[in-house]
C-alpha positions in Angstrom: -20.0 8.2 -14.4 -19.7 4.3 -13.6 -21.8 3.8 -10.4 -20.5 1.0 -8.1 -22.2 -0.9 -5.1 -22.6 -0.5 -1.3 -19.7 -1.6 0.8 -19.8 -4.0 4.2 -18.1 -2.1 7.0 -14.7 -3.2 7.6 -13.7 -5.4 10.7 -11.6 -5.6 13.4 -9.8 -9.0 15.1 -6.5 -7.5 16.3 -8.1 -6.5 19.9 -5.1 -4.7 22.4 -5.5 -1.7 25.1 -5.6 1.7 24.0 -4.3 4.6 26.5 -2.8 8.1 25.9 0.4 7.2 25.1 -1.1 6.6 21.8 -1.6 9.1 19.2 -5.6 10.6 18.9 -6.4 8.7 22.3 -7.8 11.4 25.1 -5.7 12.2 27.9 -6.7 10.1 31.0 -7.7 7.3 29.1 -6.2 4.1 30.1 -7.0 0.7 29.9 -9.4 0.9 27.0 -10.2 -2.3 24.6 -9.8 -1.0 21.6 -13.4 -3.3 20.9 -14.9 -0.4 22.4 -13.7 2.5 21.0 -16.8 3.0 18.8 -18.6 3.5 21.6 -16.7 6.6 23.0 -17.9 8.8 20.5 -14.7 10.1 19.6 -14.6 13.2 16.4 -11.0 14.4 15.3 -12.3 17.6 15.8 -14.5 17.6 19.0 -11.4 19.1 21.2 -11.1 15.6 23.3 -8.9 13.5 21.3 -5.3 14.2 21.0 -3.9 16.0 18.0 -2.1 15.2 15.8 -4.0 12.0 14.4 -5.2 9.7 11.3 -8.3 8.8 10.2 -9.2 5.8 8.1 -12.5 6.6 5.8 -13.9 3.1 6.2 -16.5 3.4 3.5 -13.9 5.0 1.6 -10.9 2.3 1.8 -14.1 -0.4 1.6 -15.3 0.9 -2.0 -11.9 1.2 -3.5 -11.1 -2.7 -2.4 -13.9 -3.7 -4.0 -13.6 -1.5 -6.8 -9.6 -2.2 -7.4 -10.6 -6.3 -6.7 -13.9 -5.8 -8.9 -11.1 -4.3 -11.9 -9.0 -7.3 -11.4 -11.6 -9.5 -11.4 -13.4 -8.4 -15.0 -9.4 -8.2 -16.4 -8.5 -11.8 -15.4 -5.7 -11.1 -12.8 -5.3 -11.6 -9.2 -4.1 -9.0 -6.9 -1.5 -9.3 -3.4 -1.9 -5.9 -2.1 1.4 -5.3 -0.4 1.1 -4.9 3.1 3.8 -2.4 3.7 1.5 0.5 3.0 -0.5 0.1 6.0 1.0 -2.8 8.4 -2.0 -3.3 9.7 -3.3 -6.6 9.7 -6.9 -6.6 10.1 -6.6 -3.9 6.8 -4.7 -6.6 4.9 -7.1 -9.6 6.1 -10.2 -7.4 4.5 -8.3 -7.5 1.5 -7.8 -10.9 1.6 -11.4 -11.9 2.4 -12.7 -10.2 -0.4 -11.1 -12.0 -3.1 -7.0 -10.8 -2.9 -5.1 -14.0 -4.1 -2.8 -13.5 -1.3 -0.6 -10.4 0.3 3.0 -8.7 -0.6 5.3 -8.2 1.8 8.8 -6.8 1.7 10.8 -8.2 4.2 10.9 -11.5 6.6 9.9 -9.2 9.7 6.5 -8.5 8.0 6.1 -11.9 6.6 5.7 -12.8 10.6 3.6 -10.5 11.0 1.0 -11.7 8.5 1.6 -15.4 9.6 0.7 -14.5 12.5 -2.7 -12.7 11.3 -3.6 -15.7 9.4 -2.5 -14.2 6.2 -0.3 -17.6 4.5 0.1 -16.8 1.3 3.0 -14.3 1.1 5.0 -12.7 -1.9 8.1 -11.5 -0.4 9.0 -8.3 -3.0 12.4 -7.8 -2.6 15.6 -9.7 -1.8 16.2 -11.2 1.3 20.1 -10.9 1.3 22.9 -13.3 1.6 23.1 -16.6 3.8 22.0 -14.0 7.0 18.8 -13.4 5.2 17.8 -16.7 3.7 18.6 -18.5 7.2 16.3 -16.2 8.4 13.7 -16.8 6.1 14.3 -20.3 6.6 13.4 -20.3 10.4 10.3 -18.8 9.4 9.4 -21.1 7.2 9.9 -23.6 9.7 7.7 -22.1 12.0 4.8 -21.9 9.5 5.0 -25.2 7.5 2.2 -24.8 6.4 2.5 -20.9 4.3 2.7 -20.4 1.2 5.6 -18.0 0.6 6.8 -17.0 -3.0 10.3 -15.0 -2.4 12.5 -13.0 -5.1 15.9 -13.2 -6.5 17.6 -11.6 -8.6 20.9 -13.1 -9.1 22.8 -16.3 -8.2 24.6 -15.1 -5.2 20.8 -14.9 -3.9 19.9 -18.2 -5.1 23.0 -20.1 -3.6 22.2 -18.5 -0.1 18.8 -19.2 -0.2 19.7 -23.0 -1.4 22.1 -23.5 1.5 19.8 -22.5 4.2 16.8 -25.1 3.0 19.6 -28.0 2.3 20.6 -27.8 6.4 17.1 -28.2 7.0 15.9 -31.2 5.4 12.4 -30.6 6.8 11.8 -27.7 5.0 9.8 -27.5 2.3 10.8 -26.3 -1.4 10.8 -22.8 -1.1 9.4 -21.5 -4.2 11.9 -18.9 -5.6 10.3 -15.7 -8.3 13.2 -14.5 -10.7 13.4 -10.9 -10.4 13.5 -8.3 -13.2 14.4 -4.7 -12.6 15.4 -1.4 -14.0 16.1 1.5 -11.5 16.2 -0.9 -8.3 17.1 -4.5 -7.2 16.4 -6.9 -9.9 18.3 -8.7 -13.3 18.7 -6.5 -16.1 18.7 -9.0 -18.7 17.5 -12.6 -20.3 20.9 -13.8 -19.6 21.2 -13.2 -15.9 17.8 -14.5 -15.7 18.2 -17.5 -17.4 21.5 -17.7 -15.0 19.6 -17.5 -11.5 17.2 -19.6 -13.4 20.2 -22.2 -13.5 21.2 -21.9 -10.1 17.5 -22.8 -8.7 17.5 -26.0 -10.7 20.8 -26.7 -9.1 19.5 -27.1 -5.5 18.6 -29.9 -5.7 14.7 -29.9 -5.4 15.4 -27.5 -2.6 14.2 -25.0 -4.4 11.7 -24.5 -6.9 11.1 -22.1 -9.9 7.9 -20.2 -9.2 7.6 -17.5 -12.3 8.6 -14.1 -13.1 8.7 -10.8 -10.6 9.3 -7.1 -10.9 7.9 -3.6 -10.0 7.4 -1.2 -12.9 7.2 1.6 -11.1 11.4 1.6 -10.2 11.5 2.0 -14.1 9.9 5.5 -14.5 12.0 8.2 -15.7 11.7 12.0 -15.4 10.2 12.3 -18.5 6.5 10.8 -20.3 8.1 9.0 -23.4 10.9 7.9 -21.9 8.7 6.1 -18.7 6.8 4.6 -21.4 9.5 2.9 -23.3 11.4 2.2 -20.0 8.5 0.5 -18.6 7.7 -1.3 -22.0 10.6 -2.8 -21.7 10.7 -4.0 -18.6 7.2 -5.6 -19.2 8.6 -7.2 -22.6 11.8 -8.9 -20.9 9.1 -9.9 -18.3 6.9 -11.9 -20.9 10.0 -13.0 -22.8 11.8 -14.6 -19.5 8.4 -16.2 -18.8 8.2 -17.8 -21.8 11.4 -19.2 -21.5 10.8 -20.3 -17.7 7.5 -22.1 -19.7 9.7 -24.1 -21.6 12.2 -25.1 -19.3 9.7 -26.7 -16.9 7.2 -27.9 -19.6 3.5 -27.2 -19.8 1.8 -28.4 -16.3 3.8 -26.3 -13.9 2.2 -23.9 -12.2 3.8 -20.5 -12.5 3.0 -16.5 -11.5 4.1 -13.3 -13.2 3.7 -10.7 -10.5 4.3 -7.0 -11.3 1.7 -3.4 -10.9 2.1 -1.2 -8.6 -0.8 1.4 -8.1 0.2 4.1 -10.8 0.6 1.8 -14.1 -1.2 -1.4 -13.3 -3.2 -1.0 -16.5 0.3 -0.8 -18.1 0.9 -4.2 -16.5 -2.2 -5.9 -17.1 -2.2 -4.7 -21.0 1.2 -6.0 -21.6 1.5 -9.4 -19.9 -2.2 -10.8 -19.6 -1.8 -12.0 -23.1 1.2 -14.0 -22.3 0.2 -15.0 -19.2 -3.7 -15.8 -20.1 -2.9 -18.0 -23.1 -0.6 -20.1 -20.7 -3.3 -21.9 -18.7 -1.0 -22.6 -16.0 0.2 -19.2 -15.0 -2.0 -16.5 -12.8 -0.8 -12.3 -13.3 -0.8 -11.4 -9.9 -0.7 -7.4 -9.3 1.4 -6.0 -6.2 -0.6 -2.7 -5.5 -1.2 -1.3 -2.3 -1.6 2.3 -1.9 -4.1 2.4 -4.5 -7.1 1.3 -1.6 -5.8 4.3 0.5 -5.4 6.6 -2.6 -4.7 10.3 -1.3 -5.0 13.7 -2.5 -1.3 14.5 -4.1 0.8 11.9 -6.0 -2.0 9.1 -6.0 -4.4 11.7 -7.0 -1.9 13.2 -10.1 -0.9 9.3 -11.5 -4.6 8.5 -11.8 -5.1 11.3 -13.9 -2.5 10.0 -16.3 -3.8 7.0 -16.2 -7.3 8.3 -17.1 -5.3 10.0 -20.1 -4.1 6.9 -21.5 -7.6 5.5 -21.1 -6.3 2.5 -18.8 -9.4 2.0 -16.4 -12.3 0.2 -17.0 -15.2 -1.5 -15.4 -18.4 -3.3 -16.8 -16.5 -3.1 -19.6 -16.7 0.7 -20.4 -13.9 3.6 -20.0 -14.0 4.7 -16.9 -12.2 7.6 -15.0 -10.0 5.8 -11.8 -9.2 9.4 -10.6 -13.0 9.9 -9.8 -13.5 6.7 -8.8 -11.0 5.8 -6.3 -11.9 8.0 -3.0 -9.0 9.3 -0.5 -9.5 7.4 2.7 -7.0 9.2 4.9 -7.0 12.6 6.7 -4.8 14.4 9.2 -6.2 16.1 11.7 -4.4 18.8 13.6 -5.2 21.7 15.7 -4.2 25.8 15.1 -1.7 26.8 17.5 -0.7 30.2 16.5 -1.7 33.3 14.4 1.5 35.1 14.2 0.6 37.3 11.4 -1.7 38.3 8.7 -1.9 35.5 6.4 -0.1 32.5 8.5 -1.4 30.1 10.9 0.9 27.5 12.6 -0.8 24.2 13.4 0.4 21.6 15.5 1.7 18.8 13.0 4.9 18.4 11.2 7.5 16.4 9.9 7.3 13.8 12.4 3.7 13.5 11.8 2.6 13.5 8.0 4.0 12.7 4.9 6.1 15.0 2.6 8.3 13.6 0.0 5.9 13.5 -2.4 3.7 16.6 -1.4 2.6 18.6 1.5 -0.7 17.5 3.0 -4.1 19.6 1.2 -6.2 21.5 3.5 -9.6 19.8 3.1 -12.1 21.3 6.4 -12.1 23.9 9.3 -13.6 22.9 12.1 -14.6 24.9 15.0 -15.9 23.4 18.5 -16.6 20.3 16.9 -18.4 21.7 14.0 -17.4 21.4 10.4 -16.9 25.4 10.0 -16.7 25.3 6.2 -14.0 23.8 3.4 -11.0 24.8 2.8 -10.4 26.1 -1.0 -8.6 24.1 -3.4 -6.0 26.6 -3.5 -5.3 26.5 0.3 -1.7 25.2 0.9 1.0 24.0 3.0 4.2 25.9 2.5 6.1 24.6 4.9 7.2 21.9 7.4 9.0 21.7 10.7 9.5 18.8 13.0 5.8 19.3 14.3 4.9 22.9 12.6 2.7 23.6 9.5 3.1 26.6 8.0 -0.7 27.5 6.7 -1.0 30.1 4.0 -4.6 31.7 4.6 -5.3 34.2 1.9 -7.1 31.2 0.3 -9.5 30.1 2.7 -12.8 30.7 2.1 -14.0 33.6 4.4 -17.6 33.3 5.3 -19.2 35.3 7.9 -17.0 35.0 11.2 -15.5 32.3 10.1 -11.5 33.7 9.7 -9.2 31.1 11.1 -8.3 31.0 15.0 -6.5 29.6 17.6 -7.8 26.4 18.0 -9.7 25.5 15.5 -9.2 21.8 13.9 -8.1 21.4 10.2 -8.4 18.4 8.2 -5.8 17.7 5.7 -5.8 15.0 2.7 -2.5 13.3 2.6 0.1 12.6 -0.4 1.4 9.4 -0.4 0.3 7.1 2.2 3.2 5.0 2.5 5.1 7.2 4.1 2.2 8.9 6.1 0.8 5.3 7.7 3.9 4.5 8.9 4.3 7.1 11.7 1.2 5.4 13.4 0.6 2.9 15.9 -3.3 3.0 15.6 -5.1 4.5 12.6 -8.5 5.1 13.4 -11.3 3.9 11.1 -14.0 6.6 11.0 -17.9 6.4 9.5 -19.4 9.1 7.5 -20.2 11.1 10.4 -16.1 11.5 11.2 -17.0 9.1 14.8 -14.3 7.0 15.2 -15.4 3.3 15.1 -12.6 1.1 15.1 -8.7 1.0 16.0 -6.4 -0.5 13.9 -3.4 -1.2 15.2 -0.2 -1.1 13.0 2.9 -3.4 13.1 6.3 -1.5 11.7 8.5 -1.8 14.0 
């Protein structure tokens, strides 16, 4: 297997008080930096910290960003990572200041956000609205002269509002506007209507400024292999075929971007447009993944493995397996309330607490009194979910020596799909290989 190199720890900037109110944090704490919660010597499991909570793998997140950036790197694209995954700032700064081009966002509320981290060069993925939206936009811009901000649009309705709002403000710089593709979601659905909202930029009047070509694959997948795979095809194709023609409207020396990949076909991506795009000399492919530097251990974990099937991962230049690669970085931890028969165990963490709409969390660990008691077989599973109940099937547990489950002993689950796992956290805590909780990171949704 491809080997890659030792990591730097990750680091934090976005110092705030911790106290209980928060998720993991011990009851009585209050007033506590978070620049010094490493030296608590907080474990998930050590019967202190509150459950329900999520961990961060440090090393984990830290070798798949430099693995996914290393990819990039060796393919000839640049990368955003969109920053709705994890809203976490300091997260999406490490990113940044290892070599990401810049940072996705997906709405003007977590544009701010970023500006305010430092973070100024911002793909917004997804259409602001009507004259509400773009006026909105528009104040932000004003406030941070200075960002670089790319922003979708996918028909000229879009375009006129976002015209109007930067023509009654003079002082406003050309916004630079990316023509949206789409099947399945927002987004043209042909050359035409491209070449239309194409139109309406150049009638702004310099007010705004034709920037390239966006869309996300991933809206184009179907239920089915071959149909995915010609749906996505095309998509890709009208992608390299409006960029060609947005080349020739503006001539040779304009500086343009193709941005597409999310984190299940970004090979797909980088296949079909890096010719296009490479033999331009003006244009940069920038990929929009995110999850992928979380990865998990259910619909991340699956959509590697196809991608491993169609050979679409490589580093140094030899085929390499993404799905063993990329490491999960997040766990829940959560606590066994109840044994109310043979064969089920009800643990404190539910709905409200852990993603499911792409798979139920994956036992991983039993811990008992803060000791890793032993793993938890493949074949473990969720079965069910309440509000804040798991329903634990045990006949698959391995059953050493006095080790059958009980009342209160702490489980740690792998997650499926972290996008709708992070986002039920104010803090995630970043933890070292030991499971000691090092850093807080605190998260921005809303």
């Amino acid at each position: 297997m491809t080997q890659v190199s030792p990591v730097p720890p990750l680091g934090v900037r976005e110092n705030f008080i911790l106290d209980d109110r928060i998720r993991g944090v011990p009851p009585g704490t209050a007033g506590l930096d978070s620049s010094l919660v490493g030296q608590q010597g907080w474990h998930p499991a050590d019967g202190a910290m509150s459950l329900p909570m999520l961990t961060l793998d440090e090393a984990a997140f830290a070798a798949n960003r430099d693995l996914f950036l290393r990819y990039a790197k060796e393919q000839g694209v640049a990368v955003a990572p969109h920053a709705k995954t994890p809203m976490a700032p300091d997260l999406a700064r490490s990113l940044v200041e290892a070599g990401a081009w810049g940072t996705t966002v997906a709405d003007v509320r977590q544009a701010s956000v970023m500006l305010k981290a430092g973070l100024s060069r911002l793909i917004l993925a997804n259409e602001v609205g009507g004259a509400g939206g773009a006026k909105r936009l528009a104040v932000l811009a004003g406030a941070w002269p200075e960002a670089e901000l790319f922003a979708f649009a996918d028909s000229v309705a879009a375009v006129n509002a976002l015209a109007g709002a930067w023509r009654a403000d003079a002082a406003l710089a050309p916004l630079r506007v990316l023509v949206e593709l789409g099947a399945g979601r927002a987004g043209a659905r042909s050359v035409a209507e491209a070449e239309a909202i194409a139109d309406a930029v150049t009638a702004s009047g310099g007010r705004l400024l034709i920037a390239g070509v966006g869309t996300y694959e991933g809206a184009a997948a179907q239920p089915d292999t071959a149909r995915t795979d010609a749906a996505v095809a095309g998509l890709l194709a009208m992608a390299a075929d409006v960029f060609l023609r947005l080349r020739a409207r503006l001539g040779g020396e304009a500086p343009l971007i193709v941005t597409a990949g999310g984190s299940v076909f970004f090979d797909r991506v980088v296949a079909d447009l890096s010719p296009v795009v490479s033999g331009d000399g003006k244009a940069t492919l920038v990929l929009r993944s995110g999850a992928i530097f979380f990865h998990d251990h259910g619909t991340y974990d699956r959509s590697l493995g196809s991608l491993d099937a169609r050979h679409g991962f490589a580093i140094g230049g030899e085929a390499a397996s993404a799905r063993q690669l990329f490491r999960p970085a997040l766990r829940l931890w959560a606590e066994v309330l109840s044994r109310p028969e043979p064969g089920l165990a009800i643990c404190g963490m539910g709905m409200r607490d852990v993603s499911f709409d792409q798979g139920f969390p994956t036992p991983v660990a039993v811990y008992r009194a803060g000791q890793r008691l032993s793993d938890a077989r493949p074949d473990a599973k969720v079965i069910k979910l309440n509000d804040q109940h798991a329903f634990l099937s045990l006949e698959a547990l391995s059953q050493e020596a006095g080790s059958e489950l009980a009342v209160g002993d702490v489980i740690e689950f792998g997650i499926s799909h972290p996008c709708t796992c992070l986002d039920r956290y104010r803090v995630i805590f970043g933890v070292d290989a030991t499971g000691h909780v090092r850093h807080a990171f605190p998260t921005f949704f809303g």
